[in-house]
N, C-alpha and C positions, 0 to 999 in steps of 0.2 A: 504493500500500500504506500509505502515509501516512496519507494520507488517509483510510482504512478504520478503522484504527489509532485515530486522534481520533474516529471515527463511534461505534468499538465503546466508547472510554470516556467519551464523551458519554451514551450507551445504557445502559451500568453504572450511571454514575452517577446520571441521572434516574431507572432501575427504585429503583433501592437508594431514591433521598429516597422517592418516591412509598409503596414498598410498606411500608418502616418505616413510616409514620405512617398506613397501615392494611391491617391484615388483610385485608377483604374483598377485596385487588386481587393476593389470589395464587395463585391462580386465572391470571387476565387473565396475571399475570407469565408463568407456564409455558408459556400459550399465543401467546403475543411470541414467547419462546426459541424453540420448536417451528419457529414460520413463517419467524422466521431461520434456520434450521439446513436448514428446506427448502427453501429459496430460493437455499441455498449462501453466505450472507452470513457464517457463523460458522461452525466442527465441532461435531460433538456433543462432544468435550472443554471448548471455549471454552463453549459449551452448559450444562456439566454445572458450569463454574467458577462461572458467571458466577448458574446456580441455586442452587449454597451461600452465595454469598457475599448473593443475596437474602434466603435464610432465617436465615441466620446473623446480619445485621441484623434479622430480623422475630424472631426467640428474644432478643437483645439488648435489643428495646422495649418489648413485649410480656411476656416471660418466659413466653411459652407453651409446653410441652414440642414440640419437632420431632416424634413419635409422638402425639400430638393432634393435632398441627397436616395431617397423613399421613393420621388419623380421617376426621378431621371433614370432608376433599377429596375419601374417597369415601363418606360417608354419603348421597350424591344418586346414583344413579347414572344413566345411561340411558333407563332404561324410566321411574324416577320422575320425571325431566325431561319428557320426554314427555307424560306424563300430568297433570305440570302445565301442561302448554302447553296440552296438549287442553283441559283445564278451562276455563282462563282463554280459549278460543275459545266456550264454551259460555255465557259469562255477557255479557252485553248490559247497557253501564250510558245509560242516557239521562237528560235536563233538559230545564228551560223554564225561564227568567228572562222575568219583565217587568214593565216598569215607564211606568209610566202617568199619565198628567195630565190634567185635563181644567178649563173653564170653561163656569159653568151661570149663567142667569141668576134660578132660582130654587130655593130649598133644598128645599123639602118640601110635596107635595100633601097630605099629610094633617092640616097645622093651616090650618084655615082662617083664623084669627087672624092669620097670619103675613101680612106688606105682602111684596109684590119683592121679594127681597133675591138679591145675586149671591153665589157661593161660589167657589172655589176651588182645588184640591189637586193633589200630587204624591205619589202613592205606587207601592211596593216591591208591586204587587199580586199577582201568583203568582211564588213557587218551587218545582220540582217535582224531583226526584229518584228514578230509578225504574231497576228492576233486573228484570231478566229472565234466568233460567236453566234451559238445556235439562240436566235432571237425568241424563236419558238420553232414546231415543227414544219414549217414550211417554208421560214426565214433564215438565212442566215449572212454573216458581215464577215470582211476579210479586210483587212491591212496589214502592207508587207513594207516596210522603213530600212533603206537602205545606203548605208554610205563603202564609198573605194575610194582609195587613194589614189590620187592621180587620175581621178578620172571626177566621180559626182564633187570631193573633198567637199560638198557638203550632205546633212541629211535630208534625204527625198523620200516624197512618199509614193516609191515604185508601184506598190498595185492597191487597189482601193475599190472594191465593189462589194455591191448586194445580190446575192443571189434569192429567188423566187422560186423553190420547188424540194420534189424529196423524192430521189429515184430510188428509193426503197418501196415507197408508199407510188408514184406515177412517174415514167420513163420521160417527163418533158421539162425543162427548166429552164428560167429565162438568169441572165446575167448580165449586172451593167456595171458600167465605170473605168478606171481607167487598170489595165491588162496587158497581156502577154497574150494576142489573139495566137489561136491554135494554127498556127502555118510553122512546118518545121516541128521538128520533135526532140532532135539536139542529145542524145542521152549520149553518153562518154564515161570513160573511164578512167580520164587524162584529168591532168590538172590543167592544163588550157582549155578555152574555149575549142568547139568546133569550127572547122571553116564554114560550111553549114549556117552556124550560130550568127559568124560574122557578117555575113550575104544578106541573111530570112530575120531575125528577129525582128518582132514588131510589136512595138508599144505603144495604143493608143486608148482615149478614150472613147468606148462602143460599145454598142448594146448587142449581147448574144443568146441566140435560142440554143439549145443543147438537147441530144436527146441519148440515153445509155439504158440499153438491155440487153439479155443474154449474152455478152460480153460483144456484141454491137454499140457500134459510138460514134455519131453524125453533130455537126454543128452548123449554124451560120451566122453569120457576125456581117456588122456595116457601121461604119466609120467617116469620120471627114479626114480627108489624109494630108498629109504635111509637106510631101513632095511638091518641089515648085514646078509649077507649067505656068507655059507660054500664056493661056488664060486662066483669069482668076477663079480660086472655086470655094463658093461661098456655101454650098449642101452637104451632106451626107453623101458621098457618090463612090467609095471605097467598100468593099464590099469581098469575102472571101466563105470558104468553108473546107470543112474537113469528112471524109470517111473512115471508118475502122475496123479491127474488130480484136479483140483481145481474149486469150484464154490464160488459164492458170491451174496446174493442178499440184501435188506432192513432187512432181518429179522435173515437169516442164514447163513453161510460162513462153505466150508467143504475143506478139504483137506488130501489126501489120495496119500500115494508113499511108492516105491520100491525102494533098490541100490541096487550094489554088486561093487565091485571088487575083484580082482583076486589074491591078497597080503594085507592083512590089514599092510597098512604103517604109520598109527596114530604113534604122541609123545609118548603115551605111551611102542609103542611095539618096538620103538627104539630103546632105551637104556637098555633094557632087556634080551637081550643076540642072540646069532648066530644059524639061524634057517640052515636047509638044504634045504626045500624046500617050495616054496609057500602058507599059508593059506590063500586062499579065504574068506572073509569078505561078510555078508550080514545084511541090515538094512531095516524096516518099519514104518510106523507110522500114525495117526489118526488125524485129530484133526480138531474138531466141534464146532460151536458157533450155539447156538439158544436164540438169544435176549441176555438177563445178561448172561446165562451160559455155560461153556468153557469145553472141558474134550478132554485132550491128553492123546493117546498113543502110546509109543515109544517102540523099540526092535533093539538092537543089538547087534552082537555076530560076530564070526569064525565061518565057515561051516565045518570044519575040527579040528582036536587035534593038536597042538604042540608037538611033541616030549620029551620026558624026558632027562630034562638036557636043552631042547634050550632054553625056558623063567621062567622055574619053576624044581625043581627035578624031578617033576614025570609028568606023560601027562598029559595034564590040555584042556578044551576048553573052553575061557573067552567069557561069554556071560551079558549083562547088558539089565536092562530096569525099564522106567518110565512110572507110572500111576499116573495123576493129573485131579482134578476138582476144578472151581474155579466159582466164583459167584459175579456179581459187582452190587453193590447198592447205590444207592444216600441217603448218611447221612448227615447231618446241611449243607446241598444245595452243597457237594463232592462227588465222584466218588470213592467209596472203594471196589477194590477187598480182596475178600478172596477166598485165596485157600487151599488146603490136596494133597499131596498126598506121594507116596507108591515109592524109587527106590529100587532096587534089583541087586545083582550080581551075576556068577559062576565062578570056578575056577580062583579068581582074589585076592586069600589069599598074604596079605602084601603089596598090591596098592591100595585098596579100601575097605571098611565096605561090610560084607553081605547082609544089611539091611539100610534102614533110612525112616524116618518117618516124615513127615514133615509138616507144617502150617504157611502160613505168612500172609499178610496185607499189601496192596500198595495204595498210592493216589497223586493224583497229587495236590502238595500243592499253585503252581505256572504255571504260564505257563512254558510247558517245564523242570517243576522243579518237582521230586517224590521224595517220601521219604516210604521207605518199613520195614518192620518189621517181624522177621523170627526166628521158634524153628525147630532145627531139634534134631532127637534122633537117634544114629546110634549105630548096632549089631556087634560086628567083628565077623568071622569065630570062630568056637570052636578051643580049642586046637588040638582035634586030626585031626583036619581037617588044621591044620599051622596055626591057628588064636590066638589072645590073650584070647578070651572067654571072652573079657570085653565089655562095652556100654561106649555113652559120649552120654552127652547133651549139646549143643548149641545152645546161641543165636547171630543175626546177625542183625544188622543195619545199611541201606543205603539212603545216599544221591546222588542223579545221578539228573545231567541235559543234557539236550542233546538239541541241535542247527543245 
C-alpha cells in the first residue's frame, strides 16, 4: 500500500508539471485518470481529486476560465472526430527527391567550334510533391509541385486537375486542368529522359474524357495549343487521343497503345520557330514483362514534314525512338536491375544526338530508397547532315527516394 501510495504521488505530480505548462495535454490528462480508475488502480474520488487539483494548476498558469476550458473539450465531438479521421484517410500525400551527378567527356554538340572538353556536375534535379484527394466517391483532386534545377529553379504547379468519375463503379471519366495529355508513354529504365520524352511530351491545360475496362483504355482530350503559326489562334483547336489495352497477371504484364494528335505541341516544338500549318503527331509503344525480364518499345514522330525555314532551314520530319531490355536479379539477398538499350532520332540535327547507347544498374538500397548507375554513349549527326560528327560519353549517378 506503500508503495501504491509513492506511485499515486509520483503520478500527481508528473500530471500536475506536464499539464501546467500546456493546455493541449488535458484532454490526455482525463483520459490517464479514467484508465486508472478502471483498472482499479485509484476510486473515482482519488479520480475526481486528483482532476481539480490538475485544473486548478492549469486556471493558475494559464488564467483560462474552468467554463472555457469545459467549452472548448467539447467543441469536437464524436461524429466530428470521425469525420476528420475519415478525411485525412481520403487524402494521399506523395514525393520524389533526386539527386544526380554525372561525368561527360564532352559539353555541347551544337558548337562546332568547341575542342573536347570534359564537364562535370552535381545537382538537386527533381523535387516532386503531390496530393491526391478522394473528395467523395465520384470526385477526386490531384496536384503535383515541382521544382529542377537548372531548369523550372522555381516551384511550379506541374499538374493540377479534377477528375469526375469511378471506373470501379462506370468505365467513363471526364478530367480537366492543366496535364500531361496521354501522347507518348515514355517508360525507361534509365536515369535520362527518353528521346521519345524529348520530341512528345505535352503539357497543357485541357479537358479529357477517359474510358478503362477489361484492361481496355481509350481517351480524348482538346486543348488550345501554344505552338506559334502564321495565324492567330484564339479557340480550343488542338485536339488528340489514345488506344490500349493492358493485361497483368502472376507471371506476365503486357501493354500495348496508340496516340495521335492533330498538332504536335510538345516543349520542344515550341520554341523552334512559326509553323503555317498543322503537323499531326503520332506515337506507339510495347512493353512486356515475363517474370525478371522487361523489353520496351517506343516510337514517335510527325506524320507530316515541317516546312523549310519553320523549325529547321530545310524540310525536316523529327521522328525518335527507344528500344530497351532489362533483366532483375537477386544479388547478396537485393533486387538488381540491368538494362541496354538503343534510342535513335531523324531530322532533329542541333536538339538531340542521332544515336545513344546505353546501360545502367538500379537497386533499391532502402525502402523506398534507389540508387542507379548509368553509361550512355551518344553519335551526333554528321557534318553534312548539320551535325558536329562528334561522340560523348557519359556517366550518370542517382539517388531518388520517393514516398
Amino acid at each position: 500500500m506503500k508503495k501504491l501510495n509513492v506511485v499515486l504521488f509520483c503520478l500527481m505530480g508528473t500530471l500536475i508539471f506536464f499539464i501546467t505548462n500546456s493546455y493541449a495535454m488535458h484532454q490526455d490528462t482525463e483520459l490517464l485518470l479514467k484508465l486508472l480508475e478502471n483498472k482499479g488502480v485509484i476510486t473515482s474520488d482519488e479520480a475526481s481529486d486528483l482532476k481539480k487539483a490538475v485544473e486548478a494548476g492549469i486556471e493558475a498558469e494559464t488564467a483560462v476560465p474552468p467554463q472555457r476550458i469545459e467549452q472548448e473539450s467539447h467543441d469536437m465531438d464524436s461524429a466530428e472526430i470521425r469525420e476528420a479521421l475519415d478525411w485525412l484517410h481520403k487524402v494521399k500525400i506523395s514525393g520524389l527527391i533526386e539527386v544526380e551527378a554525372f561525368t561527360s567527356d564532352r559539353t555541347d554538340f551544337g558548337n562546332t567550334s568547341l575542342s573536347r572538353r570534359s564537364s562535370n556536375d552535381i545537382t538537386l534535379a527533381t523535387v516532386e510533391l503531390g496530393m491526391d484527394a478522394m473528395i467523395n466517391q465520384w470526385v477526386s483532386g490531384h496536384i503535383l509541385l515541382l521544382w529542377e534545377e537548372d531548369d523550372t529553379e522555381e516551384v511550379v504547379v506541374d499538374e493540377g486537375t479534377i477528375t469526375i468519375g469511378n471506373i470501379e463503379k462506370f468505365p467513363l471519366y471526364l478530367t480537366a486542368g492543366k496535364m500531361y495529355v496521354p501522347f507518348g508513354n515514355f517508360e525507361t529504365n534509365m536515369i535520362q529522359d527518353t528521346f521519345t520524352l524529348e520530341l512528345g511530351e505535352t503539357r497543357e491545360s485541357a479537358v479529357l474524357l477517359g474510358f478503362e475496362q477489361n484492361g481496355f483504355y481509350a481517351s480524348a482530350y482538346a486543348f488550345k495549343g501554344d505552338v506559334k503559326q502564321t495565324h492567330e489562334r484564339e479557340r480550343v483547336e488542338t485536339f488528340g487521343g489514345n488506344i490500349g489495352y493492358s493485361f497483368e497477371n502472376d507471371n506476365i504484364s503486357f501493354n500495348a497503345g496508340v496516340d495521335f494528335i492533330n498538332n504536335l505541341e510538345s516543349d520542344a516544338i515550341e520554341g523552334l520557330g512559326i509553323i503555317d500549318d498543322n503537323v499531326p503527331g503520332f506515337a506507339g509503344h510495347i512493353i512486356f514483362n515475363y517474370g525478371p525480364l522487361m523489353l520496351i518499345g517506343e516510337y514517335l514522330g510527325t506524320t507530316e514534314d515541317y516546312k523549310a525555314g519553320e523549325i529547321y532551314f530545310e524540310k525536316v520530319k523529327p521522328e525518335t525512338w527507344n528500344i530497351e531490355a532489362a533483366l532483375t536479379a537477386e544479388i547478396t539477398g537485393k533486387e538488381i536491375t540491368f538494362a541496354i538499350g538503343y534510342q535513335g532520332t531523324e531530322d532533329l540535327m542541333g536538339y538531340l544526338p542521332e544515336d545513344r547507347f546505353m546501360v545502367s544498374m538500379c537497386t533499391e538500397i532502402f525502402k523506398n530508397t534507389s540508387a542507379a548507375l548509368e553509361f550512355y554513349h551518344d553519335e551526333d549527326y554528321g557534318k553534312k547532315d548539320g551535325g558536329t560528327g562528334s561522340d560523348a560519353n557519359v556517366v550518370s549517378a542517382q539517388l531518388a527516394v520517393a514516398f
